[in-house]
C-alpha positions, -999 to +999 in steps of 0.1 A: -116+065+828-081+072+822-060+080+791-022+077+787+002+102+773+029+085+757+068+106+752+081+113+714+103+123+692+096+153+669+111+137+644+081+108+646+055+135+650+067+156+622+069+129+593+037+116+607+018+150+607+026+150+566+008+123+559-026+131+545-057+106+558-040+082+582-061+058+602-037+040+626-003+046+639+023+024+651+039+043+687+067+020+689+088+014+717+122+002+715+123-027+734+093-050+745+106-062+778+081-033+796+047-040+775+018-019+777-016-025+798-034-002+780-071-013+774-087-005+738-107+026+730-080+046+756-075+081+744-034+079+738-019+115+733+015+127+720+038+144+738+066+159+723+100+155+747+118+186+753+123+212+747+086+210+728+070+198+759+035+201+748+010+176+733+011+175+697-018+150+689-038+117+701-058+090+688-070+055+708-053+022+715-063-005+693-042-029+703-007-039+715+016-066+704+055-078+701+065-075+669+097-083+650+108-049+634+103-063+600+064-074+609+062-039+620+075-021+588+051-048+570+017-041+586+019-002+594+050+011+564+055+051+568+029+052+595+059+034+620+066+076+616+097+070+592+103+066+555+115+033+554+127+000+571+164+008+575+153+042+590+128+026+615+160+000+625+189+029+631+161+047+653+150+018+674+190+008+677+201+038+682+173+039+716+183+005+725+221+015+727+214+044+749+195+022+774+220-007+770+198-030+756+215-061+739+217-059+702+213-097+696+223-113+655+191-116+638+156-100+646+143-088+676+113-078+689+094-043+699+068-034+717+038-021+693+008+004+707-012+005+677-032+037+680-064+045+658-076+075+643-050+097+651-050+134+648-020+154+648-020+193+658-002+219+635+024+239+656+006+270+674-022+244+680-007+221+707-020+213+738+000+224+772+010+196+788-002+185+825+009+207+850+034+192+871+047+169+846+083+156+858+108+154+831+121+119+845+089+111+830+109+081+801+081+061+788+046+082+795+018+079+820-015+074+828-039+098+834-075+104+847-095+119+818-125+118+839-112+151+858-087+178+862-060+185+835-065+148+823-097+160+815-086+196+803-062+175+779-090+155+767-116+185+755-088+206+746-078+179+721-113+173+710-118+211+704-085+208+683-095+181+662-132+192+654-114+226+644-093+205+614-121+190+605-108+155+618-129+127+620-130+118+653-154+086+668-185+106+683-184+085+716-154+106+721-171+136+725-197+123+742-174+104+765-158+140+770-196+157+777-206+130+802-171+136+817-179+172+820-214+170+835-217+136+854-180+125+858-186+093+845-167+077+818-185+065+781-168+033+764-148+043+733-147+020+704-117+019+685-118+013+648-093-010+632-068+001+607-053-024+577-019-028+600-037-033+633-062-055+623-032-080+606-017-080+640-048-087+658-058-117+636-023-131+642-023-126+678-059-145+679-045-172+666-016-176+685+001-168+655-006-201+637-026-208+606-062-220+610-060-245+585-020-265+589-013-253+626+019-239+608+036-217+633+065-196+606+053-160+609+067-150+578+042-171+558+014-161+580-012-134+566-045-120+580-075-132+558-101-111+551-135-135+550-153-106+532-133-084+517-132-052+525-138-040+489-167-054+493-178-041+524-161-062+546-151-047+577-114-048+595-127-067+627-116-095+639-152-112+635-143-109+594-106-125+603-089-158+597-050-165+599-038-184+571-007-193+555-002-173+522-009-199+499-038-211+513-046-169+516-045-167+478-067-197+471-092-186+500-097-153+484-091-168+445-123-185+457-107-221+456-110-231+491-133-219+520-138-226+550-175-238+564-199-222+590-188-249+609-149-243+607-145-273+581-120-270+555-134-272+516-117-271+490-129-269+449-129-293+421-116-261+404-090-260+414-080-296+399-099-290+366-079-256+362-046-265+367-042-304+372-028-305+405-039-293+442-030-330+456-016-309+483-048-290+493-074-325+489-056-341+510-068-315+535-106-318+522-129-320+549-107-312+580-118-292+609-094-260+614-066-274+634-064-238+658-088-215+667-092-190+688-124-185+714-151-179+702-156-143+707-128-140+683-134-160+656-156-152+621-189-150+623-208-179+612-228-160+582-198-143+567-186-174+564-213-188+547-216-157+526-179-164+510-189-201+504-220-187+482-205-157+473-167-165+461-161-202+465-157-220+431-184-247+429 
């Protein structure tokens, strides 16, 4: 089992570590030409550059994705570790200047680890950092958990968090005890944030609405099928892409969409307001793109929001 740890800034750490109760974090890197293999549920840890060199936090990868800055600012806000979107854009520019990346006219992308349930260390508290750590070190690396000072990182960040009272997934600490007496590694679960569960949807779906096939990301949102006021959770088995307005109706309880992936929408929606032409002539269509089937929503939550919030 191996986790990574991942270089910083202070500055990132230090507006993060302010914030009370986050559950996700967006690590962002300035440019997404590298990517990140990361699988999810891998213990991700923070290390502050120099001259902090020490590990100032952790959490787990979620996910990763390529996002335009903007899609960035919109899923995760303050927790991209700064106070706004022009802030988040003179870091990432600034970084992109130093390592002579091209500033192209409009938007461009970054590469996005999206890292759950993260717990940040007050100063006094940090971890020492691997022993041997080279300071030509840019991006991070990847380390064995399973033994060593991968493995002294790992229980000493555990004993950290449980000491703030964080609320940490208990496979992690069991992951860390089997590590401890059998050297073998547990499966850690990550649980999805608001942010990272948007991107995930999107990314399922190729980044095109279930319902049109319409491929304009800025009109593209990440449906809940139950809500999660309701007890719906942020997985991507409660997921569907659609395009905003068809969002609004879905949740308004004007259209739904069938067990079987059909496309339904209400006479309500005609006796309220006169109009919908737009949306019958869609009445009855199979979703035009969806993802495998591992990924899509489940079958009874489906047919929970056609009983439960469709308008019949």
């Amino acid at each position: 089992m191996r986790g990574y740890i991942g270089n910083t800034d202070y500055d990132w750490y230090s507006y993060l570590s302010s914030l009370p109760d986050i559950d996700e974090v967006n690590f962002w890197q300035p440019s997404a030409s590298s990517g990140f293999r990361g699988e999810p549920g891998t213990p991700f840890f923070f290390r502050l550059k120099s001259p902090y060199n020490a590990i100032a936090g952790f959490g787990y990868v979620a996910s990763y994705s390529r996002l335009p800055a903007w899609l960035a600012w919109e899923a995760f806000g303050p927790k991209n570790g700064a106070r706004s979107l022009p802030e988040v854009r003179e870091r990432i520019e600034r970084y992109r200047r130093r390592n002579a990346v091209t500033l192209r006219e409009g938007d461009y992308e970054i590469g996005c680890i999206m890292v759950t349930t993260p717990t940040f260390f007050p100063p006094g508290s940090w971890v020492r950092e691997p022993r041997g750590w080279q300071p030509n070190i840019v991006r991070g690396r990847y380390e064995d958990i399973v033994h060593g000072e991968g493995l002294r990182i790992f229980a000493e960040c555990l004993e950290r968090a449980a000491g703030l009272g964080a609320n940490q997934p208990a496979e992690a600490y069991l992951a860390a005890e089997s590590a401890l007496r059998y050297g073998k590694p547990i499966e850690i679960r990550p649980r999805l944030g608001q942010g990272t569960f948007r991107v995930a949807v999107l990314d399922a779906y190729d980044r095109a609405c279930a319902i049109t096939g319409e491929h304009s990301l800025p009109v593209l949102e990440a449906a809940h099928v139950k809500p999660f006021a309701s007890g719906g959770e942020h997985a991507l088995s409660n997921g569907i892409a659609l395009r905003s307005d068809i969002h609004r109706l879905f949740d308004l309880g004007y259209v739904t969409v069938t067990p079987d992936y059909g496309f339904k929408v209400s006479e309500a929606l005609r006796d309220d307001y006169q109009n919908g032409r737009t949306y019958y002539d869609m009445q009855n269509r199979q979703l035009l793109h969806l993802p495998a089937e591992r990924l899509r929503p489940k079958q009874e939550l489906l047919a929970w929001h056609g009983e439960t919030v469709f308008r019949r």
